[in-house]
N, C-alpha and C positions, 0 to 999 in steps of 0.2 A: 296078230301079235298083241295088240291093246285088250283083245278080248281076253286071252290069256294071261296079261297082265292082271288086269281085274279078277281073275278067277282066282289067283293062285300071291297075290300081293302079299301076305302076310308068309307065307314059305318063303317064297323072293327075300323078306326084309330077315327072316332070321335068318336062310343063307349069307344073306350078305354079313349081317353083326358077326355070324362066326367066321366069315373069310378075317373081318378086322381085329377080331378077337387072337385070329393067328398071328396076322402081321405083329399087331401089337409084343405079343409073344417073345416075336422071335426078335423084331427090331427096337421097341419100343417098351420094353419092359418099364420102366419108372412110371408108365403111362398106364400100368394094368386096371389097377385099385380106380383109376377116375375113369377110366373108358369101362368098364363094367358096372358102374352107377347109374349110365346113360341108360340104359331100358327105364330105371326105376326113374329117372328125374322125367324122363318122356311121359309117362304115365303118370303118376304125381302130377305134372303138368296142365295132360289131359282131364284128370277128376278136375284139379283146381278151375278149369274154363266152364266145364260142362256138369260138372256136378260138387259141386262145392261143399253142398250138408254133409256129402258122403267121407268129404277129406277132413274135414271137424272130426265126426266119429272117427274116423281112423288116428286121427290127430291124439284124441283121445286116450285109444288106447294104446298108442306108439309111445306115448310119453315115458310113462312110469319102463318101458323095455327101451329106451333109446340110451345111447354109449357116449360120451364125451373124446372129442378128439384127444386131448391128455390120456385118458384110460385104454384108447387104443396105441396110445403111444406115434401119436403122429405128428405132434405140434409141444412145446413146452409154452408158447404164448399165447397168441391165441384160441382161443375155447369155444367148444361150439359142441353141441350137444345131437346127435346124429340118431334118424333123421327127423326126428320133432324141429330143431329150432329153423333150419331151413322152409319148414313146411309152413311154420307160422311167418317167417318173413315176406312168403308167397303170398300166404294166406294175407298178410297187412297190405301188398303192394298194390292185390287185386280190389285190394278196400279202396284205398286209393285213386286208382286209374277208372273205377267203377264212379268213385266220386265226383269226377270230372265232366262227368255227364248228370247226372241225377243225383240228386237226396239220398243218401241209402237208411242213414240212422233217422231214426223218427225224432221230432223235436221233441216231442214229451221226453222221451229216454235222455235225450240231453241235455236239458233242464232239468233231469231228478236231480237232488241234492248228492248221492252218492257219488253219480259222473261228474258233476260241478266240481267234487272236492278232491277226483283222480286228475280230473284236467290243469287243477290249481298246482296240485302233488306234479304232475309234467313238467307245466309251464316254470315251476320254483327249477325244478332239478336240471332245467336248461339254461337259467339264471344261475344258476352256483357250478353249474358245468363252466360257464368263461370264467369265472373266477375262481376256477378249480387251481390248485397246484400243479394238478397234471391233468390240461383239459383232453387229453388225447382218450386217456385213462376213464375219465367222465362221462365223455359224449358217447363211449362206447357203450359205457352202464344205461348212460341215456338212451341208444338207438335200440341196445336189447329190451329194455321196460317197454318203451313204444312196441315192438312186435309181440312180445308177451298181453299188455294190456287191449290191442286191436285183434291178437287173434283169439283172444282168453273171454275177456268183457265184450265190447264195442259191437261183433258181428252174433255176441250169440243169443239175442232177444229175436234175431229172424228164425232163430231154431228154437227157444222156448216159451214162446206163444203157443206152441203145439206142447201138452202134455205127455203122449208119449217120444216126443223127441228128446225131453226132460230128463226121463227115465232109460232113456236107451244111451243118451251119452253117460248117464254114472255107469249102466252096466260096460261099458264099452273100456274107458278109463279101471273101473275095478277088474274087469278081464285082465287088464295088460296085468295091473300090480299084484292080481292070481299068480299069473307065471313067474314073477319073481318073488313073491313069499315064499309058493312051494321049490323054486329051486334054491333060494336061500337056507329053508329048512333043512335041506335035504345035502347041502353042504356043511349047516352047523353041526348035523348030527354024526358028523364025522370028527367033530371036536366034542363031542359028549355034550355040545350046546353048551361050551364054558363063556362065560362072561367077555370075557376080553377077546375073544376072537367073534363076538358079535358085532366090534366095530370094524373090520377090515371086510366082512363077511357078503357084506352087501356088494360088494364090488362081483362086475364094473358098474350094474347098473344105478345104485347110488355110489358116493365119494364119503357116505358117513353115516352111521347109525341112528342118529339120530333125527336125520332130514325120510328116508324110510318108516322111522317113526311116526314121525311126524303126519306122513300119508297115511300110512294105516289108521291113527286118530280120526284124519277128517272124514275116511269112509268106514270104519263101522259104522257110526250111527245112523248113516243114510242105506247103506245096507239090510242094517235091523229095520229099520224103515217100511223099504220095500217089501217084506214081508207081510204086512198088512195092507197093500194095494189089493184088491179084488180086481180091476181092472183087466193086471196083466196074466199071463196066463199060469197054473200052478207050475211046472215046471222051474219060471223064470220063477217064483216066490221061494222055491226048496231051494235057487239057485242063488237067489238073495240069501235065504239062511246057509247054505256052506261057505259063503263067502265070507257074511258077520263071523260064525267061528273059524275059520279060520284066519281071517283077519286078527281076531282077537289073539288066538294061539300065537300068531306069528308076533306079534304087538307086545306078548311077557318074555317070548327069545329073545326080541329087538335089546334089552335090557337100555330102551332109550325113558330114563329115567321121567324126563322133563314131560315127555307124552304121555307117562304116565300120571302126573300130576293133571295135567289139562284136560285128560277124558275125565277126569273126576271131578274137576272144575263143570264142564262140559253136562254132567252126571245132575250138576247140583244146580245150574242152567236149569234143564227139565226140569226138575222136582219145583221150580218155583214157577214154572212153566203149567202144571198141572193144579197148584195152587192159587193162580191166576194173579201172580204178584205183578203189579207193573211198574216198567222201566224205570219211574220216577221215584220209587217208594226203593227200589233195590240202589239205585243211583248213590242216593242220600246214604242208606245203608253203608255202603260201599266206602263213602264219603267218612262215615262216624268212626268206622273202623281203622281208615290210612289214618284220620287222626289222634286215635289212642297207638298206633302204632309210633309215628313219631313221638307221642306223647314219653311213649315208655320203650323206645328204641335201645335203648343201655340196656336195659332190663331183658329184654327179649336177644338180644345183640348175645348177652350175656351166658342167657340158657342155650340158645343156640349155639356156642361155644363148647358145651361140656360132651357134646356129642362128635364122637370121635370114629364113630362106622363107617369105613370107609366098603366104595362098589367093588367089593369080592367077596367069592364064596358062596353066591345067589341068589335066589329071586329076595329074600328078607331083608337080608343086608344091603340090596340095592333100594330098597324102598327105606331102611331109617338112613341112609346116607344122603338121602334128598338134603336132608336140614344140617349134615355136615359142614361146617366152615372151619374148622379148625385144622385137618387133617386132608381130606378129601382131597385131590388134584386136581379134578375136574370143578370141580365148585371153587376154589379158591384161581382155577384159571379164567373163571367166567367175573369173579369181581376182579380181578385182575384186569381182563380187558374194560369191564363197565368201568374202574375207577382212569384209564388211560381215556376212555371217550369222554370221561366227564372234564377231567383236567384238558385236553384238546379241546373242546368245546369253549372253555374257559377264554384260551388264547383266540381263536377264531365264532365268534357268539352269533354274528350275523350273518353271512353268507359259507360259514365251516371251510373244511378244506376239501371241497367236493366230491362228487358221487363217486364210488367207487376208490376213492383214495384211503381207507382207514386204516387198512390190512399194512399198506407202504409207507405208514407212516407214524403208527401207533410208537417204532418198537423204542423210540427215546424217550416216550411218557410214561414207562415202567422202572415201578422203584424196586430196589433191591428187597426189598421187605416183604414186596407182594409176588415177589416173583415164586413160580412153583418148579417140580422137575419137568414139566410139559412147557415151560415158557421158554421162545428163543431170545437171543440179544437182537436179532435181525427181526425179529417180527414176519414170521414167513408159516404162521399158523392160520388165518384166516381171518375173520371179521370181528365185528363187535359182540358177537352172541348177543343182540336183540336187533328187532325193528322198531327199536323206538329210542334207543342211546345210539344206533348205525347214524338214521337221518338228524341227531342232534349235533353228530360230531361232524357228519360230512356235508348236508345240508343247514346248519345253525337251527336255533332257537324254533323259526318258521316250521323248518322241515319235519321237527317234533310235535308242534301244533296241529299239522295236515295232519300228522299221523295217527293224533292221537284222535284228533276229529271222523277220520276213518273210523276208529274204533267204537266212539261213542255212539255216532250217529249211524251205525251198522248194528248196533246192540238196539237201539231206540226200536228200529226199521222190524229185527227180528220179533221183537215181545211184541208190536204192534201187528202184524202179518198173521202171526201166530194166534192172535185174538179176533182175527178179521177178516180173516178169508172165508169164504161162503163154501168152496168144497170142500168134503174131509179128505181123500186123499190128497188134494193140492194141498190143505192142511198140513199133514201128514209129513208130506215131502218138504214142502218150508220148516220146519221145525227140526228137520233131521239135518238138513242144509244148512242153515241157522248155526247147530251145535257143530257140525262139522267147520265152519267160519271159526265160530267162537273156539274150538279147541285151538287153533292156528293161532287166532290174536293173543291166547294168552301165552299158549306155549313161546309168542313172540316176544314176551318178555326175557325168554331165557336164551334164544336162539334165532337166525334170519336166515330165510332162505327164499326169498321173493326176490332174490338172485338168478334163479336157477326155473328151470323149465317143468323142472317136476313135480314144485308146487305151487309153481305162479300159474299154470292150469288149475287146476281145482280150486287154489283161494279166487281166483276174477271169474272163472266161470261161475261158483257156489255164490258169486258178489251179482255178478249179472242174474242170475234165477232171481234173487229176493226182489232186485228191481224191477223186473219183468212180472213177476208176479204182481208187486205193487202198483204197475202203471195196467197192467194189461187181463187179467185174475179179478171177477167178482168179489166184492166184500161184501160183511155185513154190515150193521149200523156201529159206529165209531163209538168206542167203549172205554 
């Protein structure tokens, strides 16, 4: 009997899931949807114990195809993004429980200055979680960033110490956002690809056009990238260029205005990049220019004003309506929300009104004045539109400072890697990783989605490469 047992064990176990499969059926129907998960949580399970690098890559590429409980209509509270966010909570526990016994992150990696200043970004946001308004609300934003930053950062310098591990999770992650370019395409072109059904279009697998955006930003350039590794094999490199163009194609449909600004930011990144400008000399730059902007803010304020192009009619008109304030809906909702974080901010300067509160509590700091036809009286629209007015109003003063510290000292890290790395393809690949960072930080100016699953993968994973590169990657002599 036991021999036959062992022969035939896996027949046995699917006979038995379809006997439960029936019961289920016929007695226990409410129970179908979670007893039909079980094979997949069992095996998910199984990689996570015994093959872990394997459920990263799948992780990967699950992301950008995974479904939110809301869009499948099963929860109006809480949110959970199916099955990426589960996979990373695994993924952090086994970080965890692994901890308990042994070292796992190397000391160098947590001494860089970049995890110093994610671990400080934590530690705050767990400090303005108790003095949240609504700590419930907080610690939850709080518990989600922990599994995002442990499965995204923390674990993935054991996988890119290996160069082609590097290059196998972008392809793996770009796989997944393939499948939903080409079926998002293939759905808009049922709308003659009009503008305004670009934003609903995305669904389910984004909630908005402009966070899909967003993605496709950070991986062109790492795409175009790969095209120039000799390494891997031709195949994957033509596989790298259909993806760059089609990335791209998919990127002028998205009609996500603000990504289109930041690849061009992104654009202008490289070209100082190839003229071997450094950090300090662009800093300063940078620096001379915000102050003739304030300088002559009225004046600019002013032209800015006369432009009245608002996003319809297509591709032209979505790119001069960038600079619309007068008319535009979408632009005058976004200083709408900036001017309600700046005034919130005002009332709460040190500790804000905590994580994840801004959305619940914005909608009494809008003036009649600013208000647009997209703005509610309840405030039931969404967030700050940035990562850097979000953690000012929810996190205070501090929380702007991390942020902005993030930014800087991620820029410093790029131009310097980029000058100093000893291979050329590693090269190569930091500098496309780099722009792809860098289009998200600025795009983060207009917009925040380090919320959300499907871009807090690629911004901590593209954050973790530059650090692993940095502490573990040959350099040259310090330039």
């Amino acid at each position: 009997m036991v021999k036959y047992l062992k022969l035939y064990y896996l027949e046995l176990l699917i006979f038995t899931y379809i006997l439960g499969n029936t019961y289920v059926l016929i007695y226990r129907r409410d129970d179908f949807y979670a007893y039909n998960l079980l094979p997949a949580a069992l095996i998910i399970g199984y990689i996570a114990i015994f093959h872990l690098q394997k459920l990263v890559f799948f992780l990967a590429f699950i992301t950008p195809l995974s479904i939110s409980l809301r869009e499948l209509g099963l929860t109006e509270k809480i949110d959970l993004s199916l099955p990426s966010e589960p996979i990373m909570i695994i993924i952090m526990m086994l970080y965890f429980l692994n901890s308990l016994n042994e070292r796992i992150s190397d000391k160098k990696f947590i001494n860089h200055p970049i995890t110093i200043i994610i671990i400080c970004q934590l530690v705050w946001i767990l400090i303005t979680s108790l003095t949240s308004v609504d700590i419930i609300v907080s610690l939850k934003f709080l518990v989600s960033r922990l599994w995002f930053v442990f499965s995204c950062y923390i674990i993935i310098p054991h996988l890119f110490k290996n160069k082609k591990n590097m290059i196998d999770f972008i392809f793996c992650y770009a796989s997944g956002l393939l499948i939903v370019a080409v079926v998002t395409i293939i759905k808009h072109s049922a709308f003659n690809f009009n503008d305004k059904a670009a934003d609903w279009i995305v669904s389910p697998f984004y909630n908005d056009h402009t966070a899909y955006g967003a993605a496709l930003t950070m991986f062109i350039p790492v795409c175009f990238s790969l095209i120039f590794i000799k390494s891997i094999s031709t195949f994957l490199r033509m596989y790298a260029l259909s993806l760059f163009l089609l990335f791209s194609l998919a990127l002028v449909l998205s009609f996500a205005r603000a990504s289109w600004l930041s690849l061009i930011v992104a654009l202008g990144i490289l070209f100082t990049l190839f003229l071997k400008i450094k950090f300090k000399t662009l800093f300063l730059t940078l620096a001379v220019i915000g102050g003739l902007f304030f300088a002559f803010q009225t004046e600019i304020l002013i032209a800015l004003g006369r432009n009245n192009t608002d996003a319809e009619g297509g591709f032209s008109n979505n790119i001069e309506s960038v600079s619309n304030i007068s008319t535009d809906a979408s632009n005058l909702e976004r200083l709408n929300r900036w001017s309600c974080a700046i005034r919130m901010s005002m009332d709460k300067p040190i500790f804000g009104w905590g994580p994840g509160t801004y959305m619940f509590e914005y909608a009494p700091y809008q003036l009649s004045k600013e208000k647009t036809i997209i703005s509610t009286n309840f405030g039931t629209n969404g967030n700050a539109h940035s990562e850097y007015l979000g953690p000012l109003t929810e996190q205070g003063v501090l929380g702007l400072v991390i942020m902005l510290a993030l930014l800087l000292y991620t820029t410093s890290l790029g131009y310097r890697l980029a000058y100093t790395v000893a291979e050329t393809e590693v090269k190569i690949i930091v500098i496309a990783l780099f722009l792809g960072l860098m289009s998200y930080l600025i795009h983060g100016f207009l917009n925040n989605f380090l919320d959300t699953d499907k871009l807090s993968l690629p911004f901590w994973s593209f954050l973790a490469a530059l650090v692993t590169v940095d502490l573990y990657y040959p350099k040259k002599a310090k330039v």
